[in-house]
C-alpha positions as CSV (number, residue, x, y, z in Angstrom):
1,X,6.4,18.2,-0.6
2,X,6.1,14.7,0.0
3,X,4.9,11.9,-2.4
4,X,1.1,10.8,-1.3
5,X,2.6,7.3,-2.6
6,X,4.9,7.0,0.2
7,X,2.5,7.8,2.5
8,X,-0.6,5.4,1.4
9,X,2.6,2.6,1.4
10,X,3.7,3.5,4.7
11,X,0.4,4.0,6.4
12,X,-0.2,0.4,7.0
13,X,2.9,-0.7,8.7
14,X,3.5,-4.5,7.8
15,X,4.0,-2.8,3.9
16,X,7.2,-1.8,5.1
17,X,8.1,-5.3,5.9
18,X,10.7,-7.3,4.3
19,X,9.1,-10.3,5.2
20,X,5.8,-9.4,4.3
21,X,6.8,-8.4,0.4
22,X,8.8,-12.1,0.6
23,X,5.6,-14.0,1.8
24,X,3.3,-12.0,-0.9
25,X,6.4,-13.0,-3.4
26,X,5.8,-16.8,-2.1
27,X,2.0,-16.6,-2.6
28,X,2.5,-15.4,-6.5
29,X,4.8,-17.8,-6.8
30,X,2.3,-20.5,-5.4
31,X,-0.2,-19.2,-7.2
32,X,1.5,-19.2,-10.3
33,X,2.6,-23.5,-9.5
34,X,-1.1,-24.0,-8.9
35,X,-2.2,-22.8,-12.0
36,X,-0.7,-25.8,-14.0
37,X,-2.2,-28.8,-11.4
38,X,-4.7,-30.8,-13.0
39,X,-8.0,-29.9,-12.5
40,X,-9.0,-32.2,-9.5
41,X,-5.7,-31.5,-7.7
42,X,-6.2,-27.9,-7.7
43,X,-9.2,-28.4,-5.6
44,X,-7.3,-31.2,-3.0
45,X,-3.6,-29.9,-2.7
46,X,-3.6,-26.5,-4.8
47,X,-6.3,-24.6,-2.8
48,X,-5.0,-26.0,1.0
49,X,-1.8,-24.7,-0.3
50,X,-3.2,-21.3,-1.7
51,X,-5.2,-20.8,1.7
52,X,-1.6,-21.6,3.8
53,X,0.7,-19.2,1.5
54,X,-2.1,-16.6,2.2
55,X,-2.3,-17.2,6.1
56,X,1.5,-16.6,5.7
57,X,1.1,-13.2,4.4
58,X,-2.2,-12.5,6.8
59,X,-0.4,-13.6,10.1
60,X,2.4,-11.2,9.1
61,X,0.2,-8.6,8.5
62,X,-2.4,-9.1,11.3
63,X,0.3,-9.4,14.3
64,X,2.5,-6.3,13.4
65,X,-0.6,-4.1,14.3
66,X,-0.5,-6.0,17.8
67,X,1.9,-5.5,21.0
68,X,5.2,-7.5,20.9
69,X,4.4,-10.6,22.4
70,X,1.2,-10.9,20.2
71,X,3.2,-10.4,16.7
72,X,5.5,-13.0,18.2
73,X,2.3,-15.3,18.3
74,X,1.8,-14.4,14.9
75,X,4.4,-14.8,13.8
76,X,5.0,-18.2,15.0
77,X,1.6,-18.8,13.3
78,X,3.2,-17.4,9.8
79,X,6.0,-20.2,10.6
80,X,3.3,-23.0,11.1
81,X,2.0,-22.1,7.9
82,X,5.2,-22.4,6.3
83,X,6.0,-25.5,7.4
84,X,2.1,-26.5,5.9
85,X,3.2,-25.8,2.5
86,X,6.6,-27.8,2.9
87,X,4.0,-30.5,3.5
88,X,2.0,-29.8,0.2
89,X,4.7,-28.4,-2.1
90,X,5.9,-32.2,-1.5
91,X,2.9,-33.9,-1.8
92,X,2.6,-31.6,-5.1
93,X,6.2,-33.1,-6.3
94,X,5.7,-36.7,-5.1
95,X,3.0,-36.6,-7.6
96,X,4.6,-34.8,-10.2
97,X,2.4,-32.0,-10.0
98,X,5.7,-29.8,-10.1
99,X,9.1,-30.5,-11.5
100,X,12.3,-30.3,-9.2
101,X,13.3,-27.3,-10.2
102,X,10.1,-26.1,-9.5
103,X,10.0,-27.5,-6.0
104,X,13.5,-25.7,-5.5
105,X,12.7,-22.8,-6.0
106,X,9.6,-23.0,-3.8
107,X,11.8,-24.4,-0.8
108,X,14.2,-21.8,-1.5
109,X,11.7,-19.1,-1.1
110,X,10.3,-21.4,2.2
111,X,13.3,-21.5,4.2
112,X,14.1,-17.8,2.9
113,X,10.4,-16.8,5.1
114,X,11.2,-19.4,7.9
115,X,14.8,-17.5,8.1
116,X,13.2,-14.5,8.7
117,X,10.2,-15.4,10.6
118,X,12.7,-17.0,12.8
119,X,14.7,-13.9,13.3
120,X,12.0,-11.5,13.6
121,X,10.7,-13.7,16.5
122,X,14.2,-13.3,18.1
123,X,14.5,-9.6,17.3
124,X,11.3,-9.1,19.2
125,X,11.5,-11.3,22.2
126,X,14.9,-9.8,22.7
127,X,13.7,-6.3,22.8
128,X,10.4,-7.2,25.2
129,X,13.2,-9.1,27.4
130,X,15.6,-5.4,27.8
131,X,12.5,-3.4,28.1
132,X,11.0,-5.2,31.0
133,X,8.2,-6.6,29.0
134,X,9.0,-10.1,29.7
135,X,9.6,-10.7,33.5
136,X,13.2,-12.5,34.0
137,X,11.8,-15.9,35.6
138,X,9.6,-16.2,32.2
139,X,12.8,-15.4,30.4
140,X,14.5,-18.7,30.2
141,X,11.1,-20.3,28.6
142,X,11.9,-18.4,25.6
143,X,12.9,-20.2,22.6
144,X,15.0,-17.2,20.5
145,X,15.4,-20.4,17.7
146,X,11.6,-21.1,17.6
């Protein structure tokens, strides 16, 4: 008999995502960083930050229930995100909102997601290219790096 837990996890299919548990791991740990901003720079960098970490997770989630080439947009969304909390995790340290080792850890866990973002985009584009999804002229516009 199989365990009704396995199945609620697995019914949604971005829970079985590697990348998707990593991005909700980067989202505690942003919302555990935020928590300690003062109060007025919770509201100016903490919840722009908070809003990015989540599109993160909800681009993930959103484009694996779509065709390939539409999680690749999504995807590439998730990485824009990314790169948006680079921007504030650094504003956040210039101002010594955060510690370094705090802002290690934070670009650790960044250019873990961008990694695999990264690769996941490649994964797919590859696999639309050898099943005919992509036709060959559009082929050399793709960007496996992006």
């Amino acid at each position: 008999m199989e365990n009704t837990t396995d199945k609620i996890n697995s019914f949604f299919r971005f829970e079985d995502l590697r990348i998707y548990h990593k991005a909700i791991d980067f989202f505690d740990w942003v919302q555990q960083t935020i928590s300690f901003f003062p109060e007025d720079a919770k509201l100016t960098i903490g919840m722009p930050m908070s809003k990015a970490a989540q599109a993160i997770v909800i681009n993930i989630a959103e484009g694996s229930a779509r065709n390939k080439s539409q999680f690749v947009y999504y995807l590439k969304m998730a990485k824009s995100a990314v790169r948006e909390c680079v921007v504030y995790a650094t504003i956040a340290k210039t101002l010594h909102y955060i510690s370094d080792e705090t802002d290690e850890e934070g670009r650790r866990q960044l250019m873990e997601l961008t990694k695999m973002t990264g690769a996941l985009i490649a994964s797919l584009q590859k696999a639309q290219l050898a099943s005919g999804q992509i036709d060959e002229k559009l082929s050399d516009d793709i960007n496996f790096d992006d």
